[in-house]
C-alpha positions in Angstrom: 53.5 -23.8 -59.3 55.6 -25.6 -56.9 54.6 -26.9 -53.2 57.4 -27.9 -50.6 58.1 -29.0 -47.1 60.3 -26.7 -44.9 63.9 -27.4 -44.2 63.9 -27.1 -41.2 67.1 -26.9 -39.1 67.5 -27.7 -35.4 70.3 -25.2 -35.0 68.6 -22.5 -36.5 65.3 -23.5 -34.5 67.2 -23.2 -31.2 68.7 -20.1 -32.3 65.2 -18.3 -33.1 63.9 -19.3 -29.7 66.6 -18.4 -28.0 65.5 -14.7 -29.5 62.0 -15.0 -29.2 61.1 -18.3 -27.1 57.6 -16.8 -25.1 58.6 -13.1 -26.4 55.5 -10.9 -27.9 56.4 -10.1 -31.0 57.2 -6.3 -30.0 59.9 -8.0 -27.8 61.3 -10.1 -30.3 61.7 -7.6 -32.7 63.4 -5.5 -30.7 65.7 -8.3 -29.9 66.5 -8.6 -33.5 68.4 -5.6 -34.7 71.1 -6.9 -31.7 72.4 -9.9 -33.0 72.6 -11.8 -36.2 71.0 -15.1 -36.5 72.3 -16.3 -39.8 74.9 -18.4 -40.7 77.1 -18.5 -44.1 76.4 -20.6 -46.6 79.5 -22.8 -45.2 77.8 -22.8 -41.6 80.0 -19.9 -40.8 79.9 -17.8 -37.9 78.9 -14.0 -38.7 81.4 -10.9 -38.4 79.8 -7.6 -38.0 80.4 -4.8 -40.7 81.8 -2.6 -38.2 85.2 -5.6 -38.2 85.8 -4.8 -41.8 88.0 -1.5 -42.0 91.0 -0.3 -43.6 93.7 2.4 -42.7 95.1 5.4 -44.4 98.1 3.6 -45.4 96.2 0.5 -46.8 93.8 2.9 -48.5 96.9 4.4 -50.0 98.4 1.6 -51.1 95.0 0.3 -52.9 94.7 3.6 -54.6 97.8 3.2 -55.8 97.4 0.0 -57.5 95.4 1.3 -60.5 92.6 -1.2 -59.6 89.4 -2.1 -61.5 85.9 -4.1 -60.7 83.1 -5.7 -62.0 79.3 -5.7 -60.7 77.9 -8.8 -61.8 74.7 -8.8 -60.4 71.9 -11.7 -60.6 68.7 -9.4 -61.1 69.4 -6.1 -61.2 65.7 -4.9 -61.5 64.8 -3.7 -57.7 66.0 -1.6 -55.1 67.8 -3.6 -53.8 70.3 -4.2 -56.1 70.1 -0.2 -57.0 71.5 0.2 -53.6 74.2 -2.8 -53.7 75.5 -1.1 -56.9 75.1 2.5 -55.1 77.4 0.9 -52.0 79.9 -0.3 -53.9 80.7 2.6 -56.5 80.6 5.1 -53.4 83.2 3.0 -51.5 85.2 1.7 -54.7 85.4 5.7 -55.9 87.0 6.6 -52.5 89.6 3.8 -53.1 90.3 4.8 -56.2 89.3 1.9 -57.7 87.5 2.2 -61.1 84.5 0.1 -62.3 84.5 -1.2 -65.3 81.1 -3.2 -65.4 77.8 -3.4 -64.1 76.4 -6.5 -65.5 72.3 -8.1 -64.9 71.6 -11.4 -66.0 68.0 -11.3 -65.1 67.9 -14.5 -63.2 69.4 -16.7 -66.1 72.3 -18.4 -64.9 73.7 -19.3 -69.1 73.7 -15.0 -69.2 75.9 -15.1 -65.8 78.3 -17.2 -67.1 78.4 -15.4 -70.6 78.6 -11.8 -68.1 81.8 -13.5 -66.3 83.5 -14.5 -69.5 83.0 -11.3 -71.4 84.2 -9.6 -68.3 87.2 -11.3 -67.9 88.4 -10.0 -71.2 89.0 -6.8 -69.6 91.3 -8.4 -66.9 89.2 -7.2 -63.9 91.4 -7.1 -60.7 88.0 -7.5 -58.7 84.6 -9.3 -59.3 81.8 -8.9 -56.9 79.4 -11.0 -57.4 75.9 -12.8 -56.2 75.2 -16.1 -58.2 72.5 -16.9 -59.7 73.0 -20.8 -59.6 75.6 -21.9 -57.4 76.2 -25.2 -59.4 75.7 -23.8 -62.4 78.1 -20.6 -62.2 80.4 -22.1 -60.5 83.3 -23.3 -63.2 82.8 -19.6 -64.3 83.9 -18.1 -60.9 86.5 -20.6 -60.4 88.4 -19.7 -63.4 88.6 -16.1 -62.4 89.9 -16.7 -59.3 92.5 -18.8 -61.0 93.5 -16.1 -63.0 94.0 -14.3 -60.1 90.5 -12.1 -60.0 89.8 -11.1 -56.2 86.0 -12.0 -55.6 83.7 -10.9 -52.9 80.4 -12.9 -52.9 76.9 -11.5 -52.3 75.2 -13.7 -50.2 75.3 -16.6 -51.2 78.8 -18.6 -52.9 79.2 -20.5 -55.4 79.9 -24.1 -55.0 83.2 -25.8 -54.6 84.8 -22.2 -53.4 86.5 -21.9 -50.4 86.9 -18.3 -48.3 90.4 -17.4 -48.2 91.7 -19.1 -51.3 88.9 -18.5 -54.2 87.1 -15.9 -52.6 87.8 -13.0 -50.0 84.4 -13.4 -48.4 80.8 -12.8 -48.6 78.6 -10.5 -47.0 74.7 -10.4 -46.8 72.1 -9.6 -44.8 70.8 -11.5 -41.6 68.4 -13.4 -43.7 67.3 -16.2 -41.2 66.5 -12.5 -38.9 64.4 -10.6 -41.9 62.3 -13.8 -42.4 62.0 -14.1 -38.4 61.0 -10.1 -38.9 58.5 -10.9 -41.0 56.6 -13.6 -39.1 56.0 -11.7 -35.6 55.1 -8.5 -38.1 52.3 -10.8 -39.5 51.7 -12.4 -36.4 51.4 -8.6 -34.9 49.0 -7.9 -37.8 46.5 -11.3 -37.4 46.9 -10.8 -33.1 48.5 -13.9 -33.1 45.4 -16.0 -34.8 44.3 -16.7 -38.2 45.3 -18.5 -42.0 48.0 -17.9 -44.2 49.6 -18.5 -47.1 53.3 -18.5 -47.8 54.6 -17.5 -51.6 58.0 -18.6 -51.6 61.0 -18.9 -53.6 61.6 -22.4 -55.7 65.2 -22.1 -56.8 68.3 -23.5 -55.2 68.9 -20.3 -53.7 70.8 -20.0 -50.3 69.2 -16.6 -48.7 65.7 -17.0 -49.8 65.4 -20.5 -48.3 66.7 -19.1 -45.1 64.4 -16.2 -44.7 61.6 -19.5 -46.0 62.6 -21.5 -43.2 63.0 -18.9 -40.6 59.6 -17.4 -41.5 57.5 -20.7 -40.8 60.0 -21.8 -38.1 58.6 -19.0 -36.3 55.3 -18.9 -36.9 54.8 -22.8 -36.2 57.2 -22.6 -33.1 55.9 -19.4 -31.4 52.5 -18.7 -33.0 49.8 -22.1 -32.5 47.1 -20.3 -33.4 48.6 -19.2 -36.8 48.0 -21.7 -39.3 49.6 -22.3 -42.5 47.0 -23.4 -44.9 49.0 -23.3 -48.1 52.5 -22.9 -49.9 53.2 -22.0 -53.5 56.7 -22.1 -55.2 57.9 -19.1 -57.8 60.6 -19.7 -59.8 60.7 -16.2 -62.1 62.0 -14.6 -63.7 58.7 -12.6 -63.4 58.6 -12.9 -60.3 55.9 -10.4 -59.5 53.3 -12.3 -62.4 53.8 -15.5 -61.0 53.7 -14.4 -57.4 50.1 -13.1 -58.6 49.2 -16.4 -59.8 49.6 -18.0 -56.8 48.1 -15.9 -54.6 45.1 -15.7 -56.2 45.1 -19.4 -56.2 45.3 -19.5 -52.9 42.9 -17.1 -52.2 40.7 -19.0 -54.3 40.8 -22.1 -52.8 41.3 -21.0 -49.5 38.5 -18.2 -49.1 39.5 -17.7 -45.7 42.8 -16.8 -45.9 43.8 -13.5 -43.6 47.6 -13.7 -44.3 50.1 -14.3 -47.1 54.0 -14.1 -47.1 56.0 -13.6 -50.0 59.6 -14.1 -49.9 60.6 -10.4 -51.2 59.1 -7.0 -52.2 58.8 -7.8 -55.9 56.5 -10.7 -55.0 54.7 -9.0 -53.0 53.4 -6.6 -55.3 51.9 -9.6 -57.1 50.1 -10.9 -54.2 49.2 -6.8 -53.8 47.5 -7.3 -57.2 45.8 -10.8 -56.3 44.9 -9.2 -53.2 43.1 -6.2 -55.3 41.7 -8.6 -57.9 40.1 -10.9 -55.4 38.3 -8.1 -53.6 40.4 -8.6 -50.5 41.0 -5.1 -49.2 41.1 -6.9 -45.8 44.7 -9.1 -46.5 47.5 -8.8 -44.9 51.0 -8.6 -46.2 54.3 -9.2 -45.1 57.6 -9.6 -46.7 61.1 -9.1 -46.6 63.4 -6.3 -48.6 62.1 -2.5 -48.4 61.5 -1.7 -52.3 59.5 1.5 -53.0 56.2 -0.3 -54.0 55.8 -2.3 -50.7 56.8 1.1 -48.9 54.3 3.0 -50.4 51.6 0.2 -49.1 52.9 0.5 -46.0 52.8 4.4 -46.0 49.2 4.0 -46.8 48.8 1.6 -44.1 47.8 -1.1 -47.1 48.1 -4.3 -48.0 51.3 -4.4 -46.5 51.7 -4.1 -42.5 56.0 -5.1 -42.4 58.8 -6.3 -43.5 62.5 -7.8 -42.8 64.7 -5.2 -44.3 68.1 -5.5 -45.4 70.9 -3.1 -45.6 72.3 -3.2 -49.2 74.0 -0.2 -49.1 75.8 -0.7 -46.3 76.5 -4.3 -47.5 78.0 -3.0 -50.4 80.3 -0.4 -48.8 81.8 -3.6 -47.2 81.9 -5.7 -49.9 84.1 -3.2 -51.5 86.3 -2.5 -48.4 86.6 -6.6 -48.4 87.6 -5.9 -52.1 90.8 -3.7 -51.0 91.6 -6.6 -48.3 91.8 -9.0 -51.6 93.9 -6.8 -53.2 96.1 -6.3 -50.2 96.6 -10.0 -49.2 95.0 -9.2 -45.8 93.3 -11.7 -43.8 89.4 -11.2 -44.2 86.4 -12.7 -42.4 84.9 -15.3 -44.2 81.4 -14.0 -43.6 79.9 -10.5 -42.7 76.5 -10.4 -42.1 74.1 -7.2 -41.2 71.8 -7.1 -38.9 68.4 -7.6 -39.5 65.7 -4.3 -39.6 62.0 -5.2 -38.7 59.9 -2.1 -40.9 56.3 -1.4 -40.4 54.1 1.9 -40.9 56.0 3.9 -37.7 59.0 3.4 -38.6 59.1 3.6 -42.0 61.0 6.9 -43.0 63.7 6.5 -40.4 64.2 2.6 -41.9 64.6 4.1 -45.4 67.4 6.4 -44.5 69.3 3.1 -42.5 68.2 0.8 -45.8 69.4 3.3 -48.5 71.8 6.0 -47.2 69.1 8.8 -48.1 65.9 10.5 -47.7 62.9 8.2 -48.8 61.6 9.1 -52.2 59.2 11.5 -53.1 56.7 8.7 -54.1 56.9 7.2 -50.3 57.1 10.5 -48.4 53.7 11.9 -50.6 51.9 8.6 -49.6 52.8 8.5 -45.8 49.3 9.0 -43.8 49.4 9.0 -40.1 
């Protein structure tokens, strides 16, 4: 297990209290869904989704190209990602663009690099991609664009690549807003008093050190009587079995814990476990990423009382329109970001349909209790 201070940033401070500076957390999650408080990974400014479009003719043109993509995906083992891909092969499709790979490297950035290479045999015209390392992927990205691959980035990009010359662009979620989400959702949970513990991420890994910094930003900026009583580091790739491990340390040593935080929905089924194992029906939960486990907590009204969604479909319908302005030689954004979506137990099956594009599953619906 890993401990660390937070990172954090001035700019990003000022821009979380300019949203929620003396706000109740009702107020500043409403404020949330109306702007984006990320930056890129580059410091860049965000440009909304809705900027990133493409005409008849350009859509016309790109289907005539005969074009093909690759998926190449970090983790490809939660919802998330199930959506990303979903996004992407909707919007590819009507482009007539075919895909050619969907490839998971389960964390490992050496089975990345090995993903890229094999890929590349087949001469892609597009790679969209999320690193999994981005020092350690990033020679492998680089020689694609050299050979003239168009890449869109998830999220995060990989190092020593600049927007407009080795990549197109690269959209993600508002991050910094989905860990803001998740503080004032906890702090609505403990009514703004009580001891928790933070599970996050230990990896040089852009978005889940924002929503990190973000989360305990807000807590120690806007919430005094919320004290943070103890951090543990997860560095996977079972993420949910080590996520256990250190809650129930923490729990352990810190009997009177009310609160823990884990950095996404796949951790926080571990700490759902610890939680269960300890005898602590009482904990709460909060998180970021609406996976089907954590919703079916919250449609219990469990463990878990909220969470900082993203929208992974939607971000991969643009990551694919992005795509086309690759293949066109049109001028993109260099970063898209979508706007945060604070979730809790109201607003739960209306969040699923904005998160995934579709009704909630069976499993969610059947557990819902009012």
């Amino acid at each position: 297990m890993i401990t660390r201070r937070s990172l954090l940033g001035g700019a990003a401070l000022l821009a979380l209290m300019t949203v929620a500076a003396r706000a109740t957390p009702d107020e500043a999650l409403a404020k949330l869904v109306e702007s984006v408080l990320s930056k890129g990974p580059n410091g860049e400014d965000p440009s909304p989704a809705s900027s990133v479009t493409l005409t008849d003719d350009e859509l016309a043109k790109i289907k005539a190209m005969n074009a093909t993509a690759a998926i190449v995906l970090h983790y490809g083992g939660n919802d998330w990602s199930r959506a990303q891909v979903n996004g992407l092969q909707t919007q590819f499709a009507a482009m007539g663009i075919k895909v050619i790979a969907v490839t998971d490297a389960g964390f490992k950035p050496e089975k990345q690099v090995s993903d890229i290479e094999t890929i590349m045999a087949q001469k892609p015209s597009i790679i969209v991609s999320i690193p999994t390392d981005p020092t350690a992927t990033a020679a492998a990205y680089k020689a694609a664009a050299d050979a003239g691959v168009k890449i869109v980035f998830m999220d995060n990009v990989a190092a020593g690549m600049t927007a407009g010359k080795d990549y197109v662009s690269v959209v993600s979620a508002d991050n910094y807003g989905n860990g803001v989400a998740a503080a004032h959702l906890m702090a609505k949970a403990l009514n703004g008093k009580g001891n928790i513990g933070l599970v996050f991420h230990a990896a040089d890994f852009f978005v889940t050190k924002q929503r990190y910094d973000a989360f305990k930003t807000t807590i120690t900026t806007d919430y005094p009587d919320i004290k943070i009583v103890d951090e543990q580091g997860i560095g996977g790739p079972d993420f949910s079995g080590d996520a256990e491990k250190a809650a129930g340390a923490m729990l352990t040593s810190h009997p009177e814990i009310q609160g823990i935080w884990a950095v996404w929905d796949v951790p926080a089924e571990g700490v759902i476990s610890a939680a269960r194992n300890a005898g602590r029906d009482d904990l709460i939960i909060t998180t970021c990423d609406l996976g089907e486990n954590v919703a079916i907590s919250m449609a219990q009204n469990g463990f878990v009382k909220g969470l900082g969604a993203q929208r992974p479909y939607d971000a991969g319908v643009v990551e694919a329109k992005l795509a086309g302005y690759g293949l066109l030689g049109k001028a993109a954004p260099a970063f898209v970001a979508l706007a945060a979506l604070p979730v809790n137990h109201a607003n739960l099956l209306d969040a699923w349909k904005q998160v995934y594009s579709t009704e909630a599953t069976d499993n969610v619906k059947s557990s819902y209790v009012n």
